[in-house]
Backbone as a ProteinNet text record, in pm:
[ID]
protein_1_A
[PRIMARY]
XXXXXXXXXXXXXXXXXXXXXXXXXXXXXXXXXXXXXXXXXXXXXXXXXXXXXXXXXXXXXXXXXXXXXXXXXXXXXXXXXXXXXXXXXXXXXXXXXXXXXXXXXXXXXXXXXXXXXXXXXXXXXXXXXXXXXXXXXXXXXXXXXXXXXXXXXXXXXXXXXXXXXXXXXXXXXXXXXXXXXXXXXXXXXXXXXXXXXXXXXXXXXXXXXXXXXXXXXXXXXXX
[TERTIARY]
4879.4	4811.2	4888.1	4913.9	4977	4893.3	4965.1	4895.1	4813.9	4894	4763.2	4628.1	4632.8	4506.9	4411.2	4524.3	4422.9	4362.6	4442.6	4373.6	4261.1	4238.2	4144.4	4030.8	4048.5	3919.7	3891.9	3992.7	3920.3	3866	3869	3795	3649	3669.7	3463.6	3467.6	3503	3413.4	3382.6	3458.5	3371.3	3263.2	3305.8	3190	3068.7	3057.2	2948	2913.3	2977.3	2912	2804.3	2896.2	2832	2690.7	2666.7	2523	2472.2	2488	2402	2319.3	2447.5	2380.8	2289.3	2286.7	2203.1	2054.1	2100.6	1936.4	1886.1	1972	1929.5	1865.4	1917	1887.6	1775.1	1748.9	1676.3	1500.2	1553.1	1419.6	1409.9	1482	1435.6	1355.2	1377.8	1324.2	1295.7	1164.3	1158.3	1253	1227.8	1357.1	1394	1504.7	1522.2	1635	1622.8	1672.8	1799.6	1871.7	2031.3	2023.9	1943.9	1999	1974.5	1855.7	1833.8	1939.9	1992.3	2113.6	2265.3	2250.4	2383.5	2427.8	2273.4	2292.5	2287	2258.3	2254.4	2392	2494.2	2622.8	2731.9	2797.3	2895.8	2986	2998.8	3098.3	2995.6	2886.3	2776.9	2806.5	2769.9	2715.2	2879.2	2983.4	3131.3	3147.9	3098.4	3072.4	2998.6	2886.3	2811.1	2872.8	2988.5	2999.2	3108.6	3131.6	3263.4	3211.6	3055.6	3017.8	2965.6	2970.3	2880	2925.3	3058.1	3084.7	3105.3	3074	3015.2	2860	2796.9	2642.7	2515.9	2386.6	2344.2	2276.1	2306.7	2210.7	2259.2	2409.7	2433.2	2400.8	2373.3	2361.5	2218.5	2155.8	1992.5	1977.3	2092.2	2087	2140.1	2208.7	2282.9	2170.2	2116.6	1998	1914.3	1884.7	1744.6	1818.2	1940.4	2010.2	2004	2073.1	2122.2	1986.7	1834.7	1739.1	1670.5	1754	1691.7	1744	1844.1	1853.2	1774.2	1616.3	1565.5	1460.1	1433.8	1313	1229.9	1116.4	1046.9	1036.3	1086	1116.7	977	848.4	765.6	660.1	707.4	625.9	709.7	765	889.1	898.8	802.1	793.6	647.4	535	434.5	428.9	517.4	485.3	523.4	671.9	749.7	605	542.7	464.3	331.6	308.7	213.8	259.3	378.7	445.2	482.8	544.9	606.1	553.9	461.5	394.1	251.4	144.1	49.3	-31.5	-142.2	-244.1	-258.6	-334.2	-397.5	-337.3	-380.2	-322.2	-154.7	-140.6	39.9	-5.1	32.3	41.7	189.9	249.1	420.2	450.1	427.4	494.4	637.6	683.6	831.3	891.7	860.2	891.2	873.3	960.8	984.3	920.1	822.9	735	586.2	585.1	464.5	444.7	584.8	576.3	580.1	645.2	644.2	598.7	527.8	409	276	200.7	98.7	1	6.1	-110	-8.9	-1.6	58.4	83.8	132.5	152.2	302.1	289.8	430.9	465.5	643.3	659.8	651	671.4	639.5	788.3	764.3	916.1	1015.6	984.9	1094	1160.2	1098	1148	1196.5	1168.4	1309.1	1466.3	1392.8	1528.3	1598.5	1597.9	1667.6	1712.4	1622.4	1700.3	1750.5	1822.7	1916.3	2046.5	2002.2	2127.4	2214.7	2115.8	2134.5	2251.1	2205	2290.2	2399.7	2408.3	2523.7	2669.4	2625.5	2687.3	2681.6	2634.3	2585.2	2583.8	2433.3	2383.8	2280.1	2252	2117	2051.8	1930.5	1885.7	1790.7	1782.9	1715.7	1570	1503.5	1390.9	1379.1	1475.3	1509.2	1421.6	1339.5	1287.5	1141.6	1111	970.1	935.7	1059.9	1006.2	1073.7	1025.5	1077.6	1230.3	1221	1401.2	1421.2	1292.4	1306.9	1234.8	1246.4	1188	1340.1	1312.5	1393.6	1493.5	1491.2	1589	1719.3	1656.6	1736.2	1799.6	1773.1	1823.5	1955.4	1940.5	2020.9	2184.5	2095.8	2181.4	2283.6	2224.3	2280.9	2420.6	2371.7	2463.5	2586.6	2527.7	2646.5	2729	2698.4	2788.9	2880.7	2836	2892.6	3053.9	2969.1	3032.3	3200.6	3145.6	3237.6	3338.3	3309.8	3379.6	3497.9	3408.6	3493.4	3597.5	3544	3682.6	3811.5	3729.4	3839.2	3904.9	3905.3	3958.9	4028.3	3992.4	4095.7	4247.2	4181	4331	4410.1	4342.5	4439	4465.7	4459.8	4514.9	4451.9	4328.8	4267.9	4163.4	4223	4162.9	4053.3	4071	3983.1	3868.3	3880.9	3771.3	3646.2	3727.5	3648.3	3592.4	3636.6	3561.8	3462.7	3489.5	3351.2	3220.4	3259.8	3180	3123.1	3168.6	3145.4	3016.3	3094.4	2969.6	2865.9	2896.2	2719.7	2658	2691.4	2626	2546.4	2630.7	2580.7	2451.6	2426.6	2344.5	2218.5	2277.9	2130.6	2092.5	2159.1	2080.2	2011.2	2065.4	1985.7	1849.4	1859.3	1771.6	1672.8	1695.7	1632	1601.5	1661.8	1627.9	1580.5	1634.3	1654.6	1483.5	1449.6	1383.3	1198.5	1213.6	1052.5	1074.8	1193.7	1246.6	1130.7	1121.6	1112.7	894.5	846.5	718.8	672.7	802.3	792.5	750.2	905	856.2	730.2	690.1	519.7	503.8	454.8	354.7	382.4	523	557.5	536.1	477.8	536.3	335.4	235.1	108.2	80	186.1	187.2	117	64.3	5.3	74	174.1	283.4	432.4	522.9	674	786.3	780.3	824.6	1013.5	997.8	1141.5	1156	1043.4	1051.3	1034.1	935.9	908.5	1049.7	1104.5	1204.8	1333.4	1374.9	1451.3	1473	1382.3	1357.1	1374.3	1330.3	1371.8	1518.2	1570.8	1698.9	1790.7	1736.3	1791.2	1772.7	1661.6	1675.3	1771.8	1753.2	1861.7	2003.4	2053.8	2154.5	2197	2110.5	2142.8	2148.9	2077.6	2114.7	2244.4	2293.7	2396.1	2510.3	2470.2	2601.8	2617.9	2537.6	2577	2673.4	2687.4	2807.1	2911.2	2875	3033.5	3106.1	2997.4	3098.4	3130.4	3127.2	3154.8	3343	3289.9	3466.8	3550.9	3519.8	3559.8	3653	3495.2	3629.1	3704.9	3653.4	3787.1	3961	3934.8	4091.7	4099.8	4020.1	4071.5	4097.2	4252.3	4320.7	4412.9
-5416.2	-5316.6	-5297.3	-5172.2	-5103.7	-5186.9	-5241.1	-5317.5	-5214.3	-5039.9	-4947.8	-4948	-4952.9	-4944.8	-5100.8	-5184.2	-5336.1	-5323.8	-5246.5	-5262.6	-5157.1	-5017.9	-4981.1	-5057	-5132.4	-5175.8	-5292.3	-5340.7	-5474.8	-5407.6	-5312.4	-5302.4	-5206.7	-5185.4	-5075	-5190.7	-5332.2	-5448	-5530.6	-5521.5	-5582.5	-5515.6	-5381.3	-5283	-5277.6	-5326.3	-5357.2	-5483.9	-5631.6	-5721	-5669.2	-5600.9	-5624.3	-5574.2	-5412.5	-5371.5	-5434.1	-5501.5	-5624.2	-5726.8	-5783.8	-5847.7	-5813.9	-5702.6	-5646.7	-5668	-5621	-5614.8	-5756	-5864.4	-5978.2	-6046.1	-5993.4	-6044.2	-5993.3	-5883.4	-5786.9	-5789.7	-5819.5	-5842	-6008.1	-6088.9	-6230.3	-6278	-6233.7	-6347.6	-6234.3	-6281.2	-6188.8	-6116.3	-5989.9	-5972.9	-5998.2	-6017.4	-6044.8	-5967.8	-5966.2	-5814.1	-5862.6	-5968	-5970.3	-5935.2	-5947.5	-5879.2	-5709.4	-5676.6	-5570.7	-5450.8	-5520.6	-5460.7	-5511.6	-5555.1	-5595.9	-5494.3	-5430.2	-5370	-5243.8	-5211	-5078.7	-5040.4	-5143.4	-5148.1	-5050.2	-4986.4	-4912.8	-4984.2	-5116.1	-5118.9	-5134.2	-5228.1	-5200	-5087.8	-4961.6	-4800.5	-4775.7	-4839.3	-4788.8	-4814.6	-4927.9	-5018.6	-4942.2	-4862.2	-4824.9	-4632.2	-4630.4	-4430.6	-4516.7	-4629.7	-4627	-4584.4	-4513.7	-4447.8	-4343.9	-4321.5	-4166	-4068.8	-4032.5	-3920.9	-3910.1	-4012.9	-4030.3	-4008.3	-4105	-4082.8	-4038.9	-3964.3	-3925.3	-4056.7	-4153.7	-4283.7	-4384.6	-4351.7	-4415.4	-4347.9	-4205.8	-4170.2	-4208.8	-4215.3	-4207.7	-4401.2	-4462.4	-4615.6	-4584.4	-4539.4	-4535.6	-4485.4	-4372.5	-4321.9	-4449.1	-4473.6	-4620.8	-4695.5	-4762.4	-4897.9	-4826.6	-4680.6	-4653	-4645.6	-4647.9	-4646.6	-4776.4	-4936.8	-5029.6	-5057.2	-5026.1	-5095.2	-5029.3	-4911.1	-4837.3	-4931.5	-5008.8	-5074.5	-5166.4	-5174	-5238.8	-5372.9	-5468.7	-5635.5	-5644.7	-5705	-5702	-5673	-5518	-5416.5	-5451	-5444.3	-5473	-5629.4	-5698.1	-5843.3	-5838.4	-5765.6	-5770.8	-5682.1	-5549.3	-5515.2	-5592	-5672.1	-5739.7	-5872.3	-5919.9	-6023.7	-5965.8	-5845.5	-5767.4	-5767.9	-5671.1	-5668	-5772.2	-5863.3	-6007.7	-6136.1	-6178.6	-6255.6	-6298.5	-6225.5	-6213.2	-6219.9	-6267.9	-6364.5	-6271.6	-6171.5	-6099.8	-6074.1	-6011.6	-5975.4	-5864.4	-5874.6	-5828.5	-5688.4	-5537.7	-5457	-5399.5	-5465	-5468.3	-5594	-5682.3	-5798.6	-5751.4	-5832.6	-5859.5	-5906.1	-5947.7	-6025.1	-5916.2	-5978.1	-5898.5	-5934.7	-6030.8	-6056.6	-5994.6	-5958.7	-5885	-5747.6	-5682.2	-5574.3	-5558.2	-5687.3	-5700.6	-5751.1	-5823.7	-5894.2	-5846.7	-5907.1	-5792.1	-5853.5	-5967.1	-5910	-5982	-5936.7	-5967.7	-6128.7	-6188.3	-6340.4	-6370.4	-6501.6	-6527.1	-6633.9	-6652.4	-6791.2	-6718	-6601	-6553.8	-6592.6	-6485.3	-6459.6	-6406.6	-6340.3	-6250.4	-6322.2	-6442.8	-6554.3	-6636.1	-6669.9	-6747.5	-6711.7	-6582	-6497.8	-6472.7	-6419.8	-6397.5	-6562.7	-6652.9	-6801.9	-6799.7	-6771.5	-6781.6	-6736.9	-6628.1	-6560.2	-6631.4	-6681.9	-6727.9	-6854.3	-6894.5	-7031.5	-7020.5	-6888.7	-6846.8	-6829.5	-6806.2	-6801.1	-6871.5	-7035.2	-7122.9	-7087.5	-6996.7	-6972.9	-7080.2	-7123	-7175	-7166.8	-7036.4	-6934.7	-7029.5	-7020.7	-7087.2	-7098.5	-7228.7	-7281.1	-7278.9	-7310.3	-7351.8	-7489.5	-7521.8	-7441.1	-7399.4	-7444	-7423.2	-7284.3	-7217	-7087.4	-6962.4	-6887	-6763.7	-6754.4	-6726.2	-6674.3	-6494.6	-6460.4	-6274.5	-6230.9	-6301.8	-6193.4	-6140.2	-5997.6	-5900.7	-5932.8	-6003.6	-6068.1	-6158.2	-6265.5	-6376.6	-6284.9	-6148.5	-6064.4	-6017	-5949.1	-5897.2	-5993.4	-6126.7	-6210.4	-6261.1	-6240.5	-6292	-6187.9	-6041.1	-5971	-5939.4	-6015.8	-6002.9	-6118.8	-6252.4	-6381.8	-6325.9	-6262.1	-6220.7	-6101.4	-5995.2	-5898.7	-5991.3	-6080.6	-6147	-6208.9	-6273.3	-6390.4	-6245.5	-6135.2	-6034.3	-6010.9	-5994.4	-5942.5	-6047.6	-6201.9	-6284.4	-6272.1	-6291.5	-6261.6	-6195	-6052.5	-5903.3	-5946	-6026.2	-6072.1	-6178.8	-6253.8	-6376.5	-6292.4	-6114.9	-6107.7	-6127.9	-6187	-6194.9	-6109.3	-5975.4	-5860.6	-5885	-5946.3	-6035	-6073.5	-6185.6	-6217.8	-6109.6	-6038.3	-5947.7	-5837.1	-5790.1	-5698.7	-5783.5	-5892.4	-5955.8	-6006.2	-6044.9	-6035.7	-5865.5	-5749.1	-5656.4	-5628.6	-5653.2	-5552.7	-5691.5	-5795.2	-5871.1	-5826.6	-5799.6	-5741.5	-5551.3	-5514	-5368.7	-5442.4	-5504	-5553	-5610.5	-5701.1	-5767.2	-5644.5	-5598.3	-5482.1	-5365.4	-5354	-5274.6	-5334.1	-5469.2	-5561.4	-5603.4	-5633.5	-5714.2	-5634.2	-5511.9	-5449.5	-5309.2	-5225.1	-5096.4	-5094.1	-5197.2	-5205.9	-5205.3	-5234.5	-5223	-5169.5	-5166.9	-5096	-5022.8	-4902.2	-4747.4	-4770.3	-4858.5	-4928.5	-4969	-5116	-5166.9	-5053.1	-4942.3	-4865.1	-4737.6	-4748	-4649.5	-4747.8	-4909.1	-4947.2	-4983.9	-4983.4	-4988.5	-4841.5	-4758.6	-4638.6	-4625.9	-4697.6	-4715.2	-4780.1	-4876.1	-4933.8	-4844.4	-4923.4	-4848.7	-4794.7	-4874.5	-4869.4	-4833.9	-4750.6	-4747.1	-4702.2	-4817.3	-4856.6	-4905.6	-4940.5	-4995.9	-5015.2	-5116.8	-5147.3	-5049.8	-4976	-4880.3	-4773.3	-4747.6	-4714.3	-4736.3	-4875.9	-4939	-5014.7	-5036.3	-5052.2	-4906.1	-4763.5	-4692	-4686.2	-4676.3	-4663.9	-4795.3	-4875.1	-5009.6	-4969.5	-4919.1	-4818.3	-4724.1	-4659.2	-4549.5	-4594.2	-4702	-4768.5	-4845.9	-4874.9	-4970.4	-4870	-4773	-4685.5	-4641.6	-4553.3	-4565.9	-4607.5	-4753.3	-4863.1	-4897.5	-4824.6	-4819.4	-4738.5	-4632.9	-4519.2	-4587.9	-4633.5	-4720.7	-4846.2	-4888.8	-4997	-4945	-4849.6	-4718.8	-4744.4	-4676.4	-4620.8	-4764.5	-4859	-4947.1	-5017.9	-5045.3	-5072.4	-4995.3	-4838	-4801.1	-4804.3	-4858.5	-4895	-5014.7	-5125.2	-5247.8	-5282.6	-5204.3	-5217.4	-5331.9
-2529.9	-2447.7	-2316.4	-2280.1	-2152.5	-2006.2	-1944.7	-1811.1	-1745.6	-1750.3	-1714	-1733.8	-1862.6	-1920.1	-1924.4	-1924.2	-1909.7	-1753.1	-1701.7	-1544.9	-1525.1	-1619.1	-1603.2	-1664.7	-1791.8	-1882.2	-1776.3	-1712.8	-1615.7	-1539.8	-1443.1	-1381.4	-1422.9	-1533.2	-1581.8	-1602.8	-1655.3	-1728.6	-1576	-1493.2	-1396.8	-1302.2	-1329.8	-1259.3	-1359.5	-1504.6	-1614.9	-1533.6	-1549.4	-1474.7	-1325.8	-1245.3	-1098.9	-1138.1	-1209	-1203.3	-1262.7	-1366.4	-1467	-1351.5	-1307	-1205.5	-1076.1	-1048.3	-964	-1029	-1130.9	-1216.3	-1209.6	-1259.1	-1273.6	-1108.2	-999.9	-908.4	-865.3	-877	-809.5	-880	-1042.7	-1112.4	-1095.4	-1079.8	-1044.1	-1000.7	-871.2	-729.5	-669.5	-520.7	-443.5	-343.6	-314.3	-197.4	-83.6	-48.9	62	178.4	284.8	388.7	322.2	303.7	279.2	177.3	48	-67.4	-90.3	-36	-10	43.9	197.8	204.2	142.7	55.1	7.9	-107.4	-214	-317.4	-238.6	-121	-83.9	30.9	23.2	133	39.2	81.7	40.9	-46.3	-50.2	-202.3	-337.2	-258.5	-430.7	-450.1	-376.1	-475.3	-513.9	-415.2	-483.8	-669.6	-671.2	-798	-895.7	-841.4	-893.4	-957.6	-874.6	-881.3	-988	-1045.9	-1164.1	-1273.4	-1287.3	-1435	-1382.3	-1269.1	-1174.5	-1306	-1337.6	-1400.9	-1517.8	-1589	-1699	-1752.5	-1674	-1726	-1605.6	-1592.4	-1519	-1462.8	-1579.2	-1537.8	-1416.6	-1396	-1267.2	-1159.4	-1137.6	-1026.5	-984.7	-1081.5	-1021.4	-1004.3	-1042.2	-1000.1	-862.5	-815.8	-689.2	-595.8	-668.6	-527.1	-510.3	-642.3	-600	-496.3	-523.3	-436	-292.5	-302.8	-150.9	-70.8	-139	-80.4	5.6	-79.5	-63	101.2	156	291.9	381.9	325.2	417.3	389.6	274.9	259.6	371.7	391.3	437.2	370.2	382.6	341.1	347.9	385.5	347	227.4	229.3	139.5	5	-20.1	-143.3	-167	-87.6	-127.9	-222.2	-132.1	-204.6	-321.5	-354.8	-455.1	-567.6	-546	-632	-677.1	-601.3	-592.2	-708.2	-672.4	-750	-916.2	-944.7	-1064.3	-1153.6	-1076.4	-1126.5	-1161.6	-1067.1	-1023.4	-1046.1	-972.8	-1012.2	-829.8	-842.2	-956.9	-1021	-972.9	-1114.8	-1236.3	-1325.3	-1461.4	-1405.1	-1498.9	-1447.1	-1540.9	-1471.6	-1561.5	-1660.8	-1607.9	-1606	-1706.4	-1802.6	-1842.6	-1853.5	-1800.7	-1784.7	-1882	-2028.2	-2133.8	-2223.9	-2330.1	-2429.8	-2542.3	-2559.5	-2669.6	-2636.2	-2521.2	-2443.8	-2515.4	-2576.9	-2600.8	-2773.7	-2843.6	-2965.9	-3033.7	-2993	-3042	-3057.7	-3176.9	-3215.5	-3087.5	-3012.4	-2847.2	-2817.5	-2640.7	-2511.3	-2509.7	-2525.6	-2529.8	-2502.6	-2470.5	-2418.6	-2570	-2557	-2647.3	-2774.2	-2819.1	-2951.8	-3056.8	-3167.1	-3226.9	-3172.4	-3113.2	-3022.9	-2914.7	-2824.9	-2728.9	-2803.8	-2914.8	-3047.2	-3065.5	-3035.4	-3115.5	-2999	-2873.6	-2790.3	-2721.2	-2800.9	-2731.3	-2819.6	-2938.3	-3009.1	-2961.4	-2905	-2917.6	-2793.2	-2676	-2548.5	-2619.6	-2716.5	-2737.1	-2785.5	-2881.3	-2958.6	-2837.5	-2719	-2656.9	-2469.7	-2548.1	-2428	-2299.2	-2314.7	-2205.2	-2218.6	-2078.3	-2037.3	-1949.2	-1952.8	-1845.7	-1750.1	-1671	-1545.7	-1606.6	-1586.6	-1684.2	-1801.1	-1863	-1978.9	-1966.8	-2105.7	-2181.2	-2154.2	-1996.1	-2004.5	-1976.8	-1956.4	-1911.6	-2051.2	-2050.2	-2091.3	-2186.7	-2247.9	-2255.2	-2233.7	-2291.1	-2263	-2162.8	-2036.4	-1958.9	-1900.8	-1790.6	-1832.6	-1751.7	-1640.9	-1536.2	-1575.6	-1683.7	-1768.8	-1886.4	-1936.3	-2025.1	-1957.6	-1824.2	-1726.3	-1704.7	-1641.5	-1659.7	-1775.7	-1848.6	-1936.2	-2014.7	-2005.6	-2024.6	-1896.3	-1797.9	-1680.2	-1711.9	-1745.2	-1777.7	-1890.7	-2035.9	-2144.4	-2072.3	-1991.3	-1974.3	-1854.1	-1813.3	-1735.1	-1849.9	-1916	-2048	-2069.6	-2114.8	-2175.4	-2114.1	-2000.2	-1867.8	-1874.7	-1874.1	-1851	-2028	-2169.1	-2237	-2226.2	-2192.8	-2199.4	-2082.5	-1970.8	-1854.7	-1969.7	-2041.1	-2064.1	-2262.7	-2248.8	-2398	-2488.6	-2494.9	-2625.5	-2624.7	-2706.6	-2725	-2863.8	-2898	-3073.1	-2967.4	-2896.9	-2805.8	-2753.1	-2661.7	-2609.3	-2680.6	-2829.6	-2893.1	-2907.2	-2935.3	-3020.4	-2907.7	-2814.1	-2681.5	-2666.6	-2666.4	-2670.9	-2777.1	-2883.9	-2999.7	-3006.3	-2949	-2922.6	-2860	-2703.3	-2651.5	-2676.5	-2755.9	-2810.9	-2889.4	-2948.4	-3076	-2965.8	-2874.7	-2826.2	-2748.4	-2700.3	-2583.9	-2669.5	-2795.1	-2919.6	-2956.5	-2992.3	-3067.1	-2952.6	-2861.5	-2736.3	-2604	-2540.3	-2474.6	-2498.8	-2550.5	-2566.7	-2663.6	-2742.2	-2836.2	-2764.6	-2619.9	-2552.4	-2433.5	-2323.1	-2236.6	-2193.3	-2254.5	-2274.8	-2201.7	-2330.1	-2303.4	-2175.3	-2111.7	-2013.3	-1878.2	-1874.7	-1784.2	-1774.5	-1880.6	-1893.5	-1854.3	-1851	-1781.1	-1608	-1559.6	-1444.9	-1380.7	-1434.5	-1350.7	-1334.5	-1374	-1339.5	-1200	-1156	-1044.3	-910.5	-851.5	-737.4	-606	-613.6	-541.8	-574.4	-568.4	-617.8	-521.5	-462.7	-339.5	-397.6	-536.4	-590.9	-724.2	-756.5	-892.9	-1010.5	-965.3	-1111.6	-1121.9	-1014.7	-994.9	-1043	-1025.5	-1068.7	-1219.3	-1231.4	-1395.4	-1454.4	-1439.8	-1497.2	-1517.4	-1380.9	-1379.6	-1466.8	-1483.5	-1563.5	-1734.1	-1744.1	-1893.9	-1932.1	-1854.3	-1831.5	-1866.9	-1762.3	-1728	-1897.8	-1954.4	-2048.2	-2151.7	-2188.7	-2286.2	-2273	-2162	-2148.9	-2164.4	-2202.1	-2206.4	-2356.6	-2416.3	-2552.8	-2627.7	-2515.6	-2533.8	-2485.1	-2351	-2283.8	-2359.6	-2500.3	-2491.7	-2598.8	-2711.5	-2805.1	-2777.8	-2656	-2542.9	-2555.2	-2452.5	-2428.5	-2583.5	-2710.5	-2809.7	-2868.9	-2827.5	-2908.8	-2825.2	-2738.6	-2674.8	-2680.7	-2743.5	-2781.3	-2910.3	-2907.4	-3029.7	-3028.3
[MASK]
+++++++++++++++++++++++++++++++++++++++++++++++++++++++++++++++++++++++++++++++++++++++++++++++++++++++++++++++++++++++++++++++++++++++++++++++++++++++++++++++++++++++++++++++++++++++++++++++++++++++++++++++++++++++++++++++

């Protein structure tokens, strides 16, 4: 492969990592003013315009981020606290057996299967095992660690590697995201508040459909 072109695929595969990880951070933990303005500072959204002209789904990620350094840290703590958290009943489950399972429950078939896949490629998502494997943050993550492995394969030449890191990730984000996504955000967009999240989770739908075309592209130049 032409060093041109290895230097463009390194850099969309690390601009795939960075927004992955946004998601993962952003749906994690509560927010905070440094992360808040960190996803909304001029090289995040730079990161973010490397699919602007490709898909409509980065731009409307870029408006959400460029919005967060206007946020009120407070207000964006309690909604996150509302959505995520609780006490009350969550109208949002964040898990992916919430949505595939014949009732709302955690620990189902579907948290089997996405800890499978976690292992196929030794991940071990934060609360392992008492917590979750599909809620949507540890999903995020997990396709940002993969999308990284890829990057480093493609520098050290092993183009065999990184397809195959590639079309896993096409499959889990088929099988495991793309598959309640759509659900999740009808029930986020009920929120009483959409101050970020219902927001941002759309745009993380969006974003991930999307990336089913991009990684289309991506292998067909990893010849």
């Amino acid at each position: 492969m032409k060093e041109e072109m290895k230097e463009i695929l390194g850099t969309l595969l690390a601009g795939r990592a960075y927004v992955f990880s946004v998601f993962h951070k952003l749906l994690g933990s509560e927010p905070t003013k440094e992360l808040l303005e960190a996803v909304a500072s001029s090289e995040s959204l730079e990161a973010i315009a490397l699919f602007e002209s490709d898909s409509e789904a980065a731009a409307i990620l870029k408006e959400v981020l460029a919005s967060c350094g206007d946020l009120d840290v407070d207000a964006a703590k309690m909604e996150y606290t509302r959505l995520f958290l609780g006490p009350d009943k969550l109208i949002a489950p964040p898990w992916e057996s919430c949505y595939t399972a014949k009732e709302r429950a955690l620990f189902q078939e579907s948290t089997l299967q996405v800890r499978s896949w976690y292992q196929q490629y030794s991940y071990v998502p934060a609360g392992y095992p008492s917590h979750p494997d599909d809620h949507i943050s540890l999903m995020m993550h997990f396709l940002a660690l993969t999308t990284e492995r890829a990057a480093a394969c493609l520098k050290d030449d092993l183009l065999c590697g990184c397809r195959s890191l590639l079309e896993g990730q096409k499959l889990f984000e088929k099988n495991h995201v793309l598959n309640w996504i759509d659900a999740y955000c009808t029930d986020m967009d009920k929120s009483e508040t959409k101050l970020l999240y219902p927001k941002l989770v759309r745009a993380m739908a969006e974003f991930v459909a999307y990336d089913q075309q991009a990684i289309d592209e991506l292998l067909s130049v990893l010849v």
